[in-house]
C-alpha positions in Angstrom: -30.8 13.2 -9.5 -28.1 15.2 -7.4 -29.9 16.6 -3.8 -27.8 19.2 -1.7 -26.4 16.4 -0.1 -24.5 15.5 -3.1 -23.3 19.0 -3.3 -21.8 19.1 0.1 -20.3 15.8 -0.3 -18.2 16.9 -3.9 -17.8 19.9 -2.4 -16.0 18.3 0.8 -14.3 15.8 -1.7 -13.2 18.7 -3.8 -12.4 21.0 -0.3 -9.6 17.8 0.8 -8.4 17.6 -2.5 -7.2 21.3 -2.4 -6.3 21.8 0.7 -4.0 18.1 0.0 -2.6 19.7 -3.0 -2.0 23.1 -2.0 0.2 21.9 0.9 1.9 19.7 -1.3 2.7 22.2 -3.5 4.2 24.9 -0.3 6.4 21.8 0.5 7.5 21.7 -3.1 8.3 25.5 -3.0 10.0 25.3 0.7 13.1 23.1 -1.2 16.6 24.8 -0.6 19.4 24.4 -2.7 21.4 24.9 0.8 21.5 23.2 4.4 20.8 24.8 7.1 24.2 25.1 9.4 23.0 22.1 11.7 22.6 19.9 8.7 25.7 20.4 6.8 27.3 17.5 5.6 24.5 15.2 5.9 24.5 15.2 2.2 27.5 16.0 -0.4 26.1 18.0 -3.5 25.6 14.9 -5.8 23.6 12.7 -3.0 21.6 15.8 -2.3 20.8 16.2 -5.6 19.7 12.8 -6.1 17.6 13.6 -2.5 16.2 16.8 -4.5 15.2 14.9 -7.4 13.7 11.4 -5.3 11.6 14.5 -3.7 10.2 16.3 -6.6 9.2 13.0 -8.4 7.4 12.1 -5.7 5.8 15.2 -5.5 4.8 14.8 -9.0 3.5 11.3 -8.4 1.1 12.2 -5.8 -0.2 15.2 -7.6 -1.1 12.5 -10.3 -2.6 9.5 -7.9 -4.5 12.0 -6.2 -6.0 13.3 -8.7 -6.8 10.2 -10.5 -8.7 9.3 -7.3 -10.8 12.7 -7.4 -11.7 12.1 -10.9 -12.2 8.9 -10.4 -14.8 9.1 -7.6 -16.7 12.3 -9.0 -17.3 9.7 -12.2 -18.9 7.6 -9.8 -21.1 10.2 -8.9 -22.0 11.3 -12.4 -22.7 7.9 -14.0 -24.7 6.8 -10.7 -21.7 4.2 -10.2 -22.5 3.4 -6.8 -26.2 3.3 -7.3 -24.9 0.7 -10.1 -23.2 -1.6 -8.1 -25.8 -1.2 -5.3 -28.4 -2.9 -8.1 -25.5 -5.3 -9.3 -25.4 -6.4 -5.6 -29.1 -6.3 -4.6 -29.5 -8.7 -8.1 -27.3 -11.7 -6.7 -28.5 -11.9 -3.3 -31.7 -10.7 -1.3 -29.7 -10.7 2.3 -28.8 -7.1 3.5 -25.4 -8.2 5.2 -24.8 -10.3 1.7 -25.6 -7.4 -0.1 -23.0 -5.0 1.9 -20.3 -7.6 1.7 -20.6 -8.1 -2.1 -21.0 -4.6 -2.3 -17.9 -3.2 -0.4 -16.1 -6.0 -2.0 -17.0 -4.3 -5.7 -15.9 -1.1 -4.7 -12.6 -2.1 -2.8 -11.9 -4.4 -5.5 -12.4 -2.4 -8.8 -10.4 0.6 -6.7 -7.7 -1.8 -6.4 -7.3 -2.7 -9.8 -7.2 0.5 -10.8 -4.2 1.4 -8.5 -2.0 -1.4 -9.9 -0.5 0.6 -12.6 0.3 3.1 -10.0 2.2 0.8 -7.6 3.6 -1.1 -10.3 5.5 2.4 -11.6 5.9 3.5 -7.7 8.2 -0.1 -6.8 9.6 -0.9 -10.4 10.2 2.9 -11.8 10.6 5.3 -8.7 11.6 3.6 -6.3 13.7 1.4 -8.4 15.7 4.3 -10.6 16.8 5.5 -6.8 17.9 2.3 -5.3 15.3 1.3 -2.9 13.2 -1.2 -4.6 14.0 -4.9 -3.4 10.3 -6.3 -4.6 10.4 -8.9 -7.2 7.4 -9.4 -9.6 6.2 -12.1 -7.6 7.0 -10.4 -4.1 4.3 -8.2 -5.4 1.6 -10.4 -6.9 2.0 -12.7 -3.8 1.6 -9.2 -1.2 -1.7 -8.2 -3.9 -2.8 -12.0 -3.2 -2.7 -11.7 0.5 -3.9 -8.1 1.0 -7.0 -9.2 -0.7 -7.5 -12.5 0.8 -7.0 -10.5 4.2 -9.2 -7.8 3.2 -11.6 -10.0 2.8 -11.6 -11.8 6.1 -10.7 -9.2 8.2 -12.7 -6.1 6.5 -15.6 -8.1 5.5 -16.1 -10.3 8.6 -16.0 -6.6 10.7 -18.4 -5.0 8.0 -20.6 -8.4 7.9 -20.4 -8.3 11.6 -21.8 -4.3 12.3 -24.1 -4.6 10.0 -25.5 -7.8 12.0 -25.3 -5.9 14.8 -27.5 -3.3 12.8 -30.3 -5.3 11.9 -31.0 -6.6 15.1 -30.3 -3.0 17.3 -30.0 -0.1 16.0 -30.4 1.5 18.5 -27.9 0.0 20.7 -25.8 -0.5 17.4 -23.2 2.2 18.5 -22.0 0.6 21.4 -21.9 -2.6 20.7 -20.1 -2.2 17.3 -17.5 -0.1 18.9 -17.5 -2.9 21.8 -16.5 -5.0 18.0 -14.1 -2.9 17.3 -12.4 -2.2 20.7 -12.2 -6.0 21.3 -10.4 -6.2 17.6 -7.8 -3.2 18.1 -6.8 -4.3 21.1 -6.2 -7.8 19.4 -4.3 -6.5 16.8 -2.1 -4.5 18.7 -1.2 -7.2 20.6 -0.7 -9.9 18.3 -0.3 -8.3 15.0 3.5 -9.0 14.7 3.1 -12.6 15.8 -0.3 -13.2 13.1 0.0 -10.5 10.2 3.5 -9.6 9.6 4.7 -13.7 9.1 2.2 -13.8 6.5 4.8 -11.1 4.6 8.0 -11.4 6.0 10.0 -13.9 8.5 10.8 -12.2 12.2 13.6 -14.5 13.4 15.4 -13.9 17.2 18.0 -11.6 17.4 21.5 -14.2 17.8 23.6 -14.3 20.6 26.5 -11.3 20.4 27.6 -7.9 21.2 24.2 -6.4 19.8 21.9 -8.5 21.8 24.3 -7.8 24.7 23.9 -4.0 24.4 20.2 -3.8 24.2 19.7 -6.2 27.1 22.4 -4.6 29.0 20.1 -1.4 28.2 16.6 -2.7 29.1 17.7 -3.9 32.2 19.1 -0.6 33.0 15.8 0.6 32.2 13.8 -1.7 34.0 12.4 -2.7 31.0 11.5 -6.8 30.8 12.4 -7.5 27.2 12.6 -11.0 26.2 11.6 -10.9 22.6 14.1 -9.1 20.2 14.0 -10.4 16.5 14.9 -9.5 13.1 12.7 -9.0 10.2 14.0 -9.4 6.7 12.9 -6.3 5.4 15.1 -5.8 2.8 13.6 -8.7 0.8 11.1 -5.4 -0.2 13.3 -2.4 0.1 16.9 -1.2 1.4 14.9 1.7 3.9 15.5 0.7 7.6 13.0 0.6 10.4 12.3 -1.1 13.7 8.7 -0.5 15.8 7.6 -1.5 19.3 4.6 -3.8 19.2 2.1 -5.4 21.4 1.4 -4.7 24.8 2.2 -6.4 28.4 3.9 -10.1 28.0 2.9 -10.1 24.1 5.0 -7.0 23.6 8.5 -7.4 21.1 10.8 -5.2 19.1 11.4 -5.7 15.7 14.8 -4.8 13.9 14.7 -4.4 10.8 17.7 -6.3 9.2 18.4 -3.3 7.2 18.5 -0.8 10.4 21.3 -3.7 11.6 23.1 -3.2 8.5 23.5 0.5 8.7 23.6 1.4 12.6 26.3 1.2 14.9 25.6 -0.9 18.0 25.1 1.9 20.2 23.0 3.6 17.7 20.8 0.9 17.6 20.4 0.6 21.0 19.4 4.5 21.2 16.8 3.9 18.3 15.7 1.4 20.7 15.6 3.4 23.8 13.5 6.3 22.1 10.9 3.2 21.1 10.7 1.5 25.1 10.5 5.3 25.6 7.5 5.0 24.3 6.2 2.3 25.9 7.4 4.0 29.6 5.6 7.2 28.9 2.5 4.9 27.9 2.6 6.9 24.8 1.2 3.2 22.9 -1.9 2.7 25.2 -2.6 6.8 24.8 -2.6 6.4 21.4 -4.8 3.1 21.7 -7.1 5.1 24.3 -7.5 8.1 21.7 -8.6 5.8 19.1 -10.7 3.9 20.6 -12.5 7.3 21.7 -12.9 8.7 18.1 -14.3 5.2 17.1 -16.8 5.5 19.9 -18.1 9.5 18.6 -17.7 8.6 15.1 -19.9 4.9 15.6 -22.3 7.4 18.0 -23.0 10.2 15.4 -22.9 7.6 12.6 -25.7 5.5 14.4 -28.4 8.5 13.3 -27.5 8.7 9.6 -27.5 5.2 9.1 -31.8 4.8 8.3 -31.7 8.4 6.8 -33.2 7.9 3.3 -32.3 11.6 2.0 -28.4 10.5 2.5 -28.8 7.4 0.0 -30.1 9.6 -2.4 -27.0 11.4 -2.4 -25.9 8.3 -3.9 -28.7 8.1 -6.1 -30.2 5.3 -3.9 -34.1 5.4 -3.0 -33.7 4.0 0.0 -31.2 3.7 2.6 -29.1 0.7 3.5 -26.5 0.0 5.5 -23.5 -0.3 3.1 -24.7 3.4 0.9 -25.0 5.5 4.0 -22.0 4.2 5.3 -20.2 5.4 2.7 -21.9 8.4 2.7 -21.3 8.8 6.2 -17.5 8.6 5.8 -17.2 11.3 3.3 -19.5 13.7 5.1 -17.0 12.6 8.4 -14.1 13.6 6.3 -13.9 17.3 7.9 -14.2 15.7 11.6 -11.3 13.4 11.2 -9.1 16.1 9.5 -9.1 18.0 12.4 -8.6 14.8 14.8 -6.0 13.9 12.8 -4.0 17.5 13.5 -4.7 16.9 16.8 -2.9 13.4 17.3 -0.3 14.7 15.1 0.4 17.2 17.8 0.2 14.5 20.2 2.0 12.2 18.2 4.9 15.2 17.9 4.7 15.6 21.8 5.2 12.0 22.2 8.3 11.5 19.4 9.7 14.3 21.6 9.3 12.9 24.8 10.6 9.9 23.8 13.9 11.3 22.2 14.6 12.9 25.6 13.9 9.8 27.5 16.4 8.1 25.6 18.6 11.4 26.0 18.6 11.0 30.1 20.4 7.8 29.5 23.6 9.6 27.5 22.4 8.1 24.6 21.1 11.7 22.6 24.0 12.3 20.4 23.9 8.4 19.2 20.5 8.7 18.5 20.8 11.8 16.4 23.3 10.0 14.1 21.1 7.3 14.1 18.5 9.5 12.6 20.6 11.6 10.6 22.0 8.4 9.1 18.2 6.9 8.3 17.3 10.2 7.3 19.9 10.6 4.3 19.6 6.6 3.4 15.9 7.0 2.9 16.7 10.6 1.1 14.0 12.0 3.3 13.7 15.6 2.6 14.6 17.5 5.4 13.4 21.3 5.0 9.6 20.3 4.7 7.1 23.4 5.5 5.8 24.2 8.2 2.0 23.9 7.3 3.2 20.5 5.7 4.2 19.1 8.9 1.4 20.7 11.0 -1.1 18.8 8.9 0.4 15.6 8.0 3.7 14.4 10.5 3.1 12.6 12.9 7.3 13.3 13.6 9.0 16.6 14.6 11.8 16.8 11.7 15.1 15.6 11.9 16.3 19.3 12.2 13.7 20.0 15.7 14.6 16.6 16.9 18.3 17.4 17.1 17.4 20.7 18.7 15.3 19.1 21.3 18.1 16.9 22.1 20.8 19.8 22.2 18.5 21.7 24.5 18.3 19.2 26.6 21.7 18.8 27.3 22.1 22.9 27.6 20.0 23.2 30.1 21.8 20.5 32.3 
């Protein structure tokens, strides 16, 4: 039986899903045949072509995932799927936390089965017809393996965790599961290159040479301690190049990507690499940390008086609440709330990719760092005349074309 709940939660479902698409399809419609002056011969016409096309069929498979998903998700409403799995659960154990676990494990598991197909054709056909694919067969069963055997240690011992927490508070529950989840970001940021990322890939020290030189050379000039520079073997999964900042006070390391090595000068490099300590001078890393951490604590606040709510399991087509139902329920009905967060620390997130660009600027090193970028930008065939509204709501970067403008500025007005 649907209640107005239900309503309002297809109709937010239905809301995103619009919106998603209808930006998606301005950014499809913004695509020039020409450059604009600035980015002239970043492309000849054949590799922009070939950028062109990468673009549109990507465009193209997003319209389809996406709207698998909705489809998808509004079955589960109409057969009573999640009430289904709710009884499937509730049949094999009789413990509440037991009965979350098995029951998020269902739902994330059956969701990832059915997105196989779609990653398969993503690595093997997309990405692989345009030269980016480096994943073997068993690269990707083994990366399936340990996303689920992580998923269920990390995502179930936090879920089987909070609801603990839950049945012996609730009304405390909001401070002390976003106490949990505080103590576990913090973690992560600190150690997740040193735990997660050898469980995919091997980090190894940067060797001894003119590379290393530079960079240290750099950080000192910076007064920036940097003891841990290493090399991650990226292109064992694709031929795009990266490099992040991770970890915070004596745990805190950059990561090269081997690819990046490959296709950056040294002093390019190094400019990459002043824009990311950049980051970490400006405190642009602990902001971000601090502005999580506060969403988690208003989202875990206003979630804390819909948990026992009986009217939002029915949504579901539940009788009763429980913990794991109007949690879910919760999330979608949250949906509007993070959207606009999420504009928000995109802005911030813009600010900060901007204030980092010019701190590696006030070193001399702008113009290296803008043929760092442009050189990333065309090896990844990003498309680089996205609209406007696209980038308000979804990057988290100013485009290559503002970026260079910042930077140009910034020298004009010395």
């Amino acid at each position: 039986m649907y209640t107005t709940i239900t309503y309002i939660i297809i109709g937010i479902l239905l809301l995103d899903y619009i919106i998603e698409r209808g930006l998606a399809y301005l950014n499809t419609r913004n695509v020039k045949t020409d450059l604009p002056p600035q980015l002239k011969g970043l492309y000849d016409a054949e590799a922009y072509a070939k950028q062109q096309s990468y673009f549109k069929e990507n465009q193209r498979f997003g319209l389809i995932t996406s709207t698998f998903s909705l489809l998808l998700i509004l079955a589960m409403f109409v057969v009573g799927g999640f009430a289904l799995v709710d009884v499937f659960a509730q049949s094999l154990v009789e413990n509440a936390i037991l009965v979350s676990l098995i029951f998020f494990g269902v739902i994330f598991f059956a969701n990832d089965l059915l997105s196989i197909p779609f990653d398969l054709y993503d690595h093997f056909v997309i990405e692989q017809r345009y030269g980016f694919n480096k994943v073997t067969p068993k690269i990707f069963v083994s990366d399936k393996l340990k996303g689920w055997i992580l998923g269920a240690l990390i995502g179930g011992g936090l879920v089987a965790l909070i609801s603990k927490i839950y049945e012996l508070t609730a009304d405390y529950f909001w401070i002390l599961a976003w106490a949990v989840m505080a103590l576990f970001s913090i973690f992560i940021t600190m150690f997740y290159s040193q735990l997660i990322v050898p469980l995919f890939n091997k980090q190894t020290p940067l060797e001894n040479g003119e590379l290393r030189d530079e960079i240290e050379k750099f950080a000192q000039k910076a007064g920036f301690t940097l003891n841990n520079i290493f090399v991650m073997d990226g292109s064992k999964r694709s031929t795009k190049a990266n490099a992040y900042f991770s970890g915070l006070g004596s745990k805190k390391r950059i990561v090269l990507f081997d690819t990046l090595i490959d296709e950056l000068s040294t002093q390019e490099i190094v400019a990459v690499l002043a824009h990311e300590i950049g980051h970490y001078k400006k405190k642009h890393t602990l902001m971000a940390l601090a502005m999580s951490l506060a969403n988690s604590l208003i989202m875990l606040f206003v979630l804390g008086f819909f948990l026992d709510s009986d009217v939002l399991a029915q949504a579901f087509g539940v009788e009763k609440a429980s913990f794991h139902i109007n949690l879910l329920a919760f999330g979608i009905l949250y949906t509007p709330v993070s959207v606009v967060l999420s504009l928000f620390m995109n802005m911030l997130s813009r600010k900060n990719e901007y204030q980092a660009d010019a701190y590696a600027a006030s070193f001399g090193l702008g113009e290296n760092l803008i043929e760092g970028l442009k050189k990333l930008s065309v090896k990844s065939l990003s498309n680089l005349q996205p609209h406007p509204a696209y980038v308000f709501f979804y990057h988290s970067h100013p485009t290559l074309l503002q970026r260079m403008e910042a930077i140009h500025n910034l020298k004009n007005e010395k």
